[in-house]
C-alpha positions as CSV (number, residue, x, y, z in Angstrom):
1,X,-72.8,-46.8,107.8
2,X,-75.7,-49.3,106.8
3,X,-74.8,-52.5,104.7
4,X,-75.6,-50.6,101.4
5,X,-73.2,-47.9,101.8
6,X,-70.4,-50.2,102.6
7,X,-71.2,-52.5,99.6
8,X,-71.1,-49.4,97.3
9,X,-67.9,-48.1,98.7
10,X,-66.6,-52.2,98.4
11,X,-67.7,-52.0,94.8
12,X,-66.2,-48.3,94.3
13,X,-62.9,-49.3,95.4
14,X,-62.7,-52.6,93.9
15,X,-63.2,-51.1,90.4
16,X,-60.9,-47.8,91.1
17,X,-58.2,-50.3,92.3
18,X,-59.3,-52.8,88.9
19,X,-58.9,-49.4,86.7
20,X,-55.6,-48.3,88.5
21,X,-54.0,-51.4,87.8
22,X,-54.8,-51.3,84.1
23,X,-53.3,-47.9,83.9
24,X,-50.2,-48.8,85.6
25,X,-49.9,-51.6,83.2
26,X,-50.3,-48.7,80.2
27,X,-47.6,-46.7,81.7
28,X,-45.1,-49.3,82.1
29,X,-45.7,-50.3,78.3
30,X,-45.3,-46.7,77.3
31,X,-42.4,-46.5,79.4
32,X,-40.6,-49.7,77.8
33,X,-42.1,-48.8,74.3
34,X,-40.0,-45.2,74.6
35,X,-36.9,-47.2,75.6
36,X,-37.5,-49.3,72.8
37,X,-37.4,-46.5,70.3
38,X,-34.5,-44.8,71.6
39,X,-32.7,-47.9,71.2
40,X,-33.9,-48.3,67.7
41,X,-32.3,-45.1,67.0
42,X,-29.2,-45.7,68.6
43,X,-28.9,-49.2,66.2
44,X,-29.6,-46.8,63.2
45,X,-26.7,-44.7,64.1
46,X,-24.2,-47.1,65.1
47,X,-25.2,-48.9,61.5
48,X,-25.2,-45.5,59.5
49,X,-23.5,-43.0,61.0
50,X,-20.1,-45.0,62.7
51,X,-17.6,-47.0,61.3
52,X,-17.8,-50.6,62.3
53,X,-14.1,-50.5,63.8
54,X,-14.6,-47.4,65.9
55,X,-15.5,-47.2,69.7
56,X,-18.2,-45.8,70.8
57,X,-19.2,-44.3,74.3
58,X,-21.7,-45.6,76.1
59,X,-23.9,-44.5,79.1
60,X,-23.9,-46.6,82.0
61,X,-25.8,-44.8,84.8
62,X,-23.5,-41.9,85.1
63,X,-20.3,-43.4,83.8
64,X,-19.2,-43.8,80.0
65,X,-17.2,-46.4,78.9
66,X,-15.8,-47.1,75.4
67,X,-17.0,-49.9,73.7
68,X,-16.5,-51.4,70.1
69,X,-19.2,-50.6,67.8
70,X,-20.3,-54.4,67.4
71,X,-20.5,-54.8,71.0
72,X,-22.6,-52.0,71.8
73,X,-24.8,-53.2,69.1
74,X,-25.0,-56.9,70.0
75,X,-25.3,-55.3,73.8
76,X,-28.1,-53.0,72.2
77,X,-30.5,-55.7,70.4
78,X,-30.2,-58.4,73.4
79,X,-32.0,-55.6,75.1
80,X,-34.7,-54.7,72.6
81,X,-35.5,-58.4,72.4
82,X,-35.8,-58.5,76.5
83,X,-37.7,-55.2,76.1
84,X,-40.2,-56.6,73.4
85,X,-40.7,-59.4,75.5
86,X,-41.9,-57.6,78.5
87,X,-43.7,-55.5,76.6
88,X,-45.8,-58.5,74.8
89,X,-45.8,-59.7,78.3
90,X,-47.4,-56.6,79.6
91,X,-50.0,-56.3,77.0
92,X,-51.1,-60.4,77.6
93,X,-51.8,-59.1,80.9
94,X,-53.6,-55.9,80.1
95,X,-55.9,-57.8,78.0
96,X,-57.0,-60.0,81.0
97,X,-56.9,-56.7,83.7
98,X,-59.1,-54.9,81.2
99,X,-61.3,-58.0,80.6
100,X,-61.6,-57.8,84.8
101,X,-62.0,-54.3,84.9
102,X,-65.2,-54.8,82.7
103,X,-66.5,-58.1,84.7
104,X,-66.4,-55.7,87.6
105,X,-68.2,-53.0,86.1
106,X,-70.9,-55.3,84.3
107,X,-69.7,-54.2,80.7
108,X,-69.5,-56.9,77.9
109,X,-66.4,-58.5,77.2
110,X,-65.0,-56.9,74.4
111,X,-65.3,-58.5,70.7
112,X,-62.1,-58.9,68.6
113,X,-60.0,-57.8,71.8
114,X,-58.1,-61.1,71.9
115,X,-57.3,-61.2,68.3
116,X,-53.4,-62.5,67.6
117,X,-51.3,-61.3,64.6
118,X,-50.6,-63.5,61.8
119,X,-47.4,-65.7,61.8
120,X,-45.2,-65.1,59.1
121,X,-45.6,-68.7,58.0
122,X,-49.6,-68.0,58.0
123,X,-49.3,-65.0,56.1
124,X,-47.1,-66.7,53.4
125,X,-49.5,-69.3,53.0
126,X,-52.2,-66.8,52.8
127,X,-50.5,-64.7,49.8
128,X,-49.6,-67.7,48.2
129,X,-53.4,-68.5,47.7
130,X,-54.3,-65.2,46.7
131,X,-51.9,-65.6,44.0
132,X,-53.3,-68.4,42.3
């Protein structure tokens, strides 16, 4: 192969490994996010459906143990705050694979892309001017 053709496969592979990466990423988010929710729905119905004094069975691998209902849920939000940390984790990271992913291709950076949420405290301090 001439020096051409093996910069254009260099830059081929660079960018499918670039865009393989990001779409890993995506999957691992959409994998926590569906843990996430089922989680969510097991908090609803240990809050709605169970009495607070009754055990509950719950899955561990392919053994169920009984636990109390305020230990399950304690057990149960410790995770969903370890699982919405990874998951803000991931998507930091996506921003900057993506941002990559562009470089590489000689796209533009995307505008707005790195916007953050408002804080609670900003938001308060926001509708409190609103209402004057």
């Amino acid at each position: 192969m001439d020096a051409v053709s093996l910069r254009v496969l260099e830059y081929l592979t660079e960018v499918e490994e670039a865009a393989e990466d990001v779409l890993t990423t995506k999957q691992q988010i959409v994998g926590l996010d569906t843990k996430r929710n089922k989680n969510r729905e097991a908090l609803n119905a240990l809050k709605n459906e169970m009495s607070k004094t009754e055990k509950v069975k719950v899955c561990f691998g392919n053994i169920f143990i009984k636990f109390p209902n305020l230990k399950t849920r304690e057990m149960i939000q410790k995770d969903q705050e370890q699982l919405d940390k990874e998951i803000n984790d991931l998507r930091k990271g996506l921003k900057a694979k993506v941002n990559h992913l562009n470089e590489i291709q000689g796209k533009p950076e995307l505008r707005g892309y790195n916007l953050s949420p408002l804080s609670s405290d900003e938001l308060k301090a926001i509708n409190g001017l609103l209402k004057r």
